[in-house]
N, C-alpha and C positions, 0 to 999 in steps of 0.2 A: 529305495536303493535297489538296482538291477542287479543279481548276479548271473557272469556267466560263468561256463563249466568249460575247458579247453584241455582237450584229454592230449597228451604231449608224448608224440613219436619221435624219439629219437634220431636225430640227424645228425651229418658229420662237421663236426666242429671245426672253420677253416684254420688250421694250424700254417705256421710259418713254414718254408721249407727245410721247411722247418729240417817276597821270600828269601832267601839265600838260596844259589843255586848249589847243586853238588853234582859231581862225576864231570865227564868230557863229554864234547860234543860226536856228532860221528864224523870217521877219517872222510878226508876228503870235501869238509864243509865248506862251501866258497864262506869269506869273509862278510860279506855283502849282497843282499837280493836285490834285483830290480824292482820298482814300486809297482806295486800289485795293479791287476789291472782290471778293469770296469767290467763286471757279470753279464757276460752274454755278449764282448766289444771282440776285436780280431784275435784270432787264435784258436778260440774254443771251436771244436769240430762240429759241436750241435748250438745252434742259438737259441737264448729264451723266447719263447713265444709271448710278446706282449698283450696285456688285460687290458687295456684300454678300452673293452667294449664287451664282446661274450666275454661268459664264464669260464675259464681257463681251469682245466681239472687237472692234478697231481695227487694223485691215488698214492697213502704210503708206500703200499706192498700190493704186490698180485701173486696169485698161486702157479707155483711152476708148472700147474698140469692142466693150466688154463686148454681148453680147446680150441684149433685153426680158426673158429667161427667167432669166437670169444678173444683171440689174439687180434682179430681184424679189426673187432669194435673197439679193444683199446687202441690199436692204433690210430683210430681215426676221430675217437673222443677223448683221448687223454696226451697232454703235455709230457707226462713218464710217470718211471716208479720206482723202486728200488731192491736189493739184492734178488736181482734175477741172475739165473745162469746165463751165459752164451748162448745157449741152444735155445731160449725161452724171448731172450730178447731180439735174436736172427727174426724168429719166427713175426713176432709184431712189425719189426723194421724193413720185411717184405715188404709190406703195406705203409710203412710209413717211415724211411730212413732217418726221419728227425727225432725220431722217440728216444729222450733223454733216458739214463738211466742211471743211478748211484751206487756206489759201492756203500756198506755200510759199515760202520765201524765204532767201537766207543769211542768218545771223546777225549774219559780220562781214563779209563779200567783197562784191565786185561782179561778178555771173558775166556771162561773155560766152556763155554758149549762150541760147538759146528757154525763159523762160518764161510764166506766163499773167500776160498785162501789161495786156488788154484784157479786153472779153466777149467768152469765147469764141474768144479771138486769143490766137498766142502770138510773141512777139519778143522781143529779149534788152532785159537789166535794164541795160546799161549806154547811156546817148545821151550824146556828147559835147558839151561846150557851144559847136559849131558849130550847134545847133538849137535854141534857146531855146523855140520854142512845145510840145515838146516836153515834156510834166509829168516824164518820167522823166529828164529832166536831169541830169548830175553833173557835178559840178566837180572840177579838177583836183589842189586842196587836200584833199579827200575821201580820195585813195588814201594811202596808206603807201610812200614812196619810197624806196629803198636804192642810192647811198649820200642821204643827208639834204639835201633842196634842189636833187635832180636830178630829171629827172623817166622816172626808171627806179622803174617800179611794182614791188612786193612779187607775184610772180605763182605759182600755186598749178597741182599737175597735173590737178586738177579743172577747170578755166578760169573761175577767177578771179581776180580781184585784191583784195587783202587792203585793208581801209579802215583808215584808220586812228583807232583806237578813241578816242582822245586828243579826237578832234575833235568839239565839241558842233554843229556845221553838221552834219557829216554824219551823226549819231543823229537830230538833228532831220530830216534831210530823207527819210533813211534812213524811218522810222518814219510821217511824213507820207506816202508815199506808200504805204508798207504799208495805211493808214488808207482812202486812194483808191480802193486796187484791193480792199478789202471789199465793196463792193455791187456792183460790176459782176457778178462772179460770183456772187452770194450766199455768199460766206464767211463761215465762223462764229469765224473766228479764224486765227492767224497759225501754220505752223510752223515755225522759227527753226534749219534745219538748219548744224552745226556749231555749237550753241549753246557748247559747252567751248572752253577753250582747247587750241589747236592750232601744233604745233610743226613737223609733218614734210609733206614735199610739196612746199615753197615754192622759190622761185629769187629771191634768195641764201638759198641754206642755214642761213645766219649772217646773217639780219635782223636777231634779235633782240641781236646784239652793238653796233649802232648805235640801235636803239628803247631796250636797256634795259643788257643786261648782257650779256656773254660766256657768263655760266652761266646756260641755261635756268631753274635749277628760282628764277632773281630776278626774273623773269617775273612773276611774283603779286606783286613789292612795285609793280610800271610798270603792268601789264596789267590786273590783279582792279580797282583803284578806278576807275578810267574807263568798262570791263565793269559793274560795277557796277551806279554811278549811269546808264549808257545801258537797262541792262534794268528799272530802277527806273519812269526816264521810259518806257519803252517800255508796264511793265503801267500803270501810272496812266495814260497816253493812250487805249491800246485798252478800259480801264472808263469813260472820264467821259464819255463821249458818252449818248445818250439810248441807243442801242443799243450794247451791252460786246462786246467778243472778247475771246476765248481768244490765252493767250499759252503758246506751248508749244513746250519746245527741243530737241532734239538734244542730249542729255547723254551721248554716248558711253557707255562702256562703266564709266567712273567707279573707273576702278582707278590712276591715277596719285595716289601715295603723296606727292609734295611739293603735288598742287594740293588745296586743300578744296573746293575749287567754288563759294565762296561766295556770286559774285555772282548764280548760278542762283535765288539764294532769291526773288527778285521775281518769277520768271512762275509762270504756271498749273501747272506741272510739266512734265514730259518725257519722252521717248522713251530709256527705258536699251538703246543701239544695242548688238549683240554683247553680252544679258542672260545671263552667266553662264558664256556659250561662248566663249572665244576662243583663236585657236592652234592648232584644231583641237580641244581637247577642255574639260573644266569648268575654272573656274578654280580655280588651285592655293587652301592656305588662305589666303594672305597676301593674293593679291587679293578675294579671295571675302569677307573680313571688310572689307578698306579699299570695295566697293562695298556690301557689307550696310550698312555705316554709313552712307556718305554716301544709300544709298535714304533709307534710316529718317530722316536728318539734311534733305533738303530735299525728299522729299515727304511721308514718315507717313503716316497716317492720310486727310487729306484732300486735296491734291494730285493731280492727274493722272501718272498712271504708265503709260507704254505699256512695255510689256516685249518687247524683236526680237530673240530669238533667232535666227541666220540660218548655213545651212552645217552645221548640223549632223547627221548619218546616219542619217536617217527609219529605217532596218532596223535600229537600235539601241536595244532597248524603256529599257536602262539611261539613255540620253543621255535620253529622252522622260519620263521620269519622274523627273529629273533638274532639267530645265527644269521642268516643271509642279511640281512638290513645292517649286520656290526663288519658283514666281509664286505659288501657294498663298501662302509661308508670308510673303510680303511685301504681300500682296492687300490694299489701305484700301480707303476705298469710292467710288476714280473709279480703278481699276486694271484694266486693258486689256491683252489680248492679244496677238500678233503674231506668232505664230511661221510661220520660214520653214525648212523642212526640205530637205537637198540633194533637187535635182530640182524644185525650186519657187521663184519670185521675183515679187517684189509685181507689177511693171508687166503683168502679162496675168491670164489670169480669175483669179476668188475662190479663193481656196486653204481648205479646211475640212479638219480633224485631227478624229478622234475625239476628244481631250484637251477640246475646245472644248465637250462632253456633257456635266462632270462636274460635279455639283453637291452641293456637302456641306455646302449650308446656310449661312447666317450663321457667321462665327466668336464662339467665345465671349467674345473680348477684344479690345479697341482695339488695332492694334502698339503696342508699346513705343516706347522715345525712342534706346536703343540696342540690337546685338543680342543683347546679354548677357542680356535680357530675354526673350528666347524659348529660355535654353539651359537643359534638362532638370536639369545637374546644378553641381555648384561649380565652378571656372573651375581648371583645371590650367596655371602657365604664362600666367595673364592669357588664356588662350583656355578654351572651353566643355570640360567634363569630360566632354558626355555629347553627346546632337545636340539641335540645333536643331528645335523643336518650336512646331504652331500645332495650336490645337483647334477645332475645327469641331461646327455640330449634330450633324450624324451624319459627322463623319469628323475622322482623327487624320494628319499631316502631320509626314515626321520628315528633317531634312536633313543632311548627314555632308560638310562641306568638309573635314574633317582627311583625311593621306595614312595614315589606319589605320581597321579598323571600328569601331566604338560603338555602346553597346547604349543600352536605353532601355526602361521598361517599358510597354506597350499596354495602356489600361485595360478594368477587363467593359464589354460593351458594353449598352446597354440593353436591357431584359428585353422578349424576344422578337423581339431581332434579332441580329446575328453580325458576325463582322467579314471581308472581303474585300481582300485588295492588289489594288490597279490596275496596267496597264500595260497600253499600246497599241501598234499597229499600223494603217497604212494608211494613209490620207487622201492630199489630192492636191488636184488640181484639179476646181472644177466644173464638167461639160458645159456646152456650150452650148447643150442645152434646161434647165439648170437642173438637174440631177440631182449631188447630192454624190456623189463616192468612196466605194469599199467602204473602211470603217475597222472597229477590234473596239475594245471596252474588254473587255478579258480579268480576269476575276475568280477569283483564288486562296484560297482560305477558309483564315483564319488564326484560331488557337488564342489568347487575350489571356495576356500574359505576356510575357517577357524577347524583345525581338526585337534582332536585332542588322543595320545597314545600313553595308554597305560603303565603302572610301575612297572619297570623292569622290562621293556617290551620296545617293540618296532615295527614299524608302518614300512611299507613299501608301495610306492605309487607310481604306473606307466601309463603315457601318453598313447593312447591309440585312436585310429579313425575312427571317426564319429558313423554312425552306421547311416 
């Protein structure tokens, strides 16, 4: 076997041109929303840039004191980001007017730290109703008290306070004001971090035995229908206006086995937080099939998918091909990248991976509805007999969540080109005149026929010219 070595300069990415309810609603509520409308179709001022082919990056955060040189590069290699100021996201959309950008927001808490509440100002999300001229107002019926009718708030180590989800006032006011602080900044949409249900962190520990039940996992018969209809109302409010946002969540890691996640199914789709990594290393098969599903199950195809790998060992080419061959093989056509390798974190400059070069073209087929649909051979055990497999123009995509290896056969490749495994090295941060990291995409020339990929691991293979 030939390897080659292909050290990877940075180029610009063609981007498009790119329960029981309690309290009242807020005054003024129409009766009725128009049905939410399709992410990225007429209205929205920025359009998703479709993945159908390059890597499509969506970087959580960038640092507001990025440099002109460093503003340029994300413009011209990244899809967007989130909680920027005004002044920080002008600067990128000199160079590139389509750079999406998100407001950030919790999903279900009221956080007491700093964030972007004004233009260009940041102060926290909670005002108490000692200030009424205040828009950002909350009321005291709004939080989730424990015990029930005191006013000992649900409090979180993150610092917030948990809302209580039951309450159509505080979805309505909740979401009103997300709606407010759209223009100040020019946001293009909302992102709704801890959009999942969430159980650990809080103080009392045991909230959920005075909200619902003693046993967590009855949480979904109290929690999902109220969650629900709030994220229901939430996408139909941010489509009916003359101008649509983006509604996109926080879906964790999506391996908890009792929740379906159901009520996620009304926003624009989501950020899968810790995509495939967690614990320190891949996930085993049990979760790796309960997140393959719910991927496939509430985004598919056309949904927003950011994919955040995060913490995982940049000098581990197995872990890096690993992550990219699971985003590969899950890729519809508004699916985003995000990967954060130890040594690396969203809030300071652009982070660029070589992985972020690879392009194998359109895939040959729409994902499936489940992931039984992409498995090479008959299911042994209700699980895949063989790996997990997507096809590409010129590349073939092969994934091994089982704890044993699996073979799979690699077809001829088209006549007068050959076939190459991928795997990387490098990348990092960008200078601040703007200059990417030394990265490689290292090419192995591989023979078509029985290849076999290790537990927990994945192959990645591009057609290119025969020399």
């Amino acid at each position: 076997m030939k390897t080659l070595r292909i050290v990877v300069a940075a180029g610009a990415l063609p981007l498009a041109a790119c329960g029981q309810a309690s309290g009242t609603d807020e005054p003024g509520a129409a009766a009725a929303s128009p049905p939410a409308a399709a992410p990225g179709g007429p209205g929205f001022t920025r359009p998703l840039p479709e993945s159908n082919g390059p890597i499509r990056v969506w970087p959580d955060q960038l640092g507001q004191n990025i440099t002109d040189a460093q503003a340029r590069f994300a413009a011209t290699h990244f899809v967007g980001s989130q909680k920027l100021l005004s002044r920080t996201s002008a600067r990128i959309r000199a160079h590139n007017p389509a750079f999406l950008v998100l407001q950030y927001r919790l999903a279900t808490g009221l956080s007491t730290v700093e964030n972007i509440t004004e233009r260009d100002t940041w102060a926290v999300d909670t005002v108490e109703p000692s200030a009424p001229p205040d828009p950002r107002r909350t009321e005291e019926s709004w939080y989730l008290h424990d015990p029930p009718g005191s006013t000992t708030r649900v409090a979180h180590a993150d610092s917030y306070f948990l809302a209580d989800v039951r309450s159509t006032a505080w979805q309505g006011g909740h979401i009103t004001e997300i709606l407010r602080r759209m223009p100040l900044n020019d946001f293009d949409g909302v992102f709704l971090d801890t959009a999942h249900l969430r159980t650990d962190g809080f103080t009392p520990g045991d909230w959920h035995a005075r909200f619902c039940d003693p046993e967590i996992p009855k949480l979904t018969k109290c929690w999902t229908p109220p969650m629900r209809t709030y994220y229901q109302r939430m996408a139909e409010r941010l489509h009916a206006g003359a101008t649509k946002y983006y509604s996109i969540g926080n879906f964790g890691p999506l391996v908890t086995g009792w929740d379906t996640n159901e009520e996620l199914t009304s926003l624009d789709g989501g950020m899968i937080e810790l995509f495939m990594w967690l614990g320190g290393g891949p996930l085993d098969e049990r979760d790796w099939h309960i997140s393959a599903g719910r991927i496939l199950n509430l985004l598919g195809n056309e949904k927003v998918m950011i994919a955040e790998p995060v913490g995982y060992p940049a000098e581990d080419p197995a872990a890096r091909s690993w992550l990219l061959g699971n985003f590969l093989l899950f890729q519809g056509r508004r699916s985003y990248a995000a990967f954060y390798p130890s040594g690396t974190e969203a809030t300071g400059a652009p982070v660029w991976l070589p992985e972020y070069e690879v392009d194998l073209g359109p895939a040959a087929a729409p994902l499936p509805e489940a992931p039984g649909g992409l498995c090479t051979q008959a299911p042994e055990a209700r699980r895949c007999g063989g790996l997990y497999a997507r096809t590409y123009a010129r590349g073939q995509v092969y994934v091994n969540p089982a704890d044993a290896p699996r073979s799979a056969r690699l077809p001829e490749p088209a006549a007068g080109t050959q076939w190459v495994e991928l795997s990387f090295t490098g990348g990092g941060y960008v200078s601040d005149a703007g200059q990417p990291p030394a990265g490689r995409i290292e090419q192995k020339s591989v023979t078509p026929g029985t290849i076999s990929v290790g537990a927990r691991a994945a192959a990645i293979f591009q057609m290119i010219p025969k020399p």
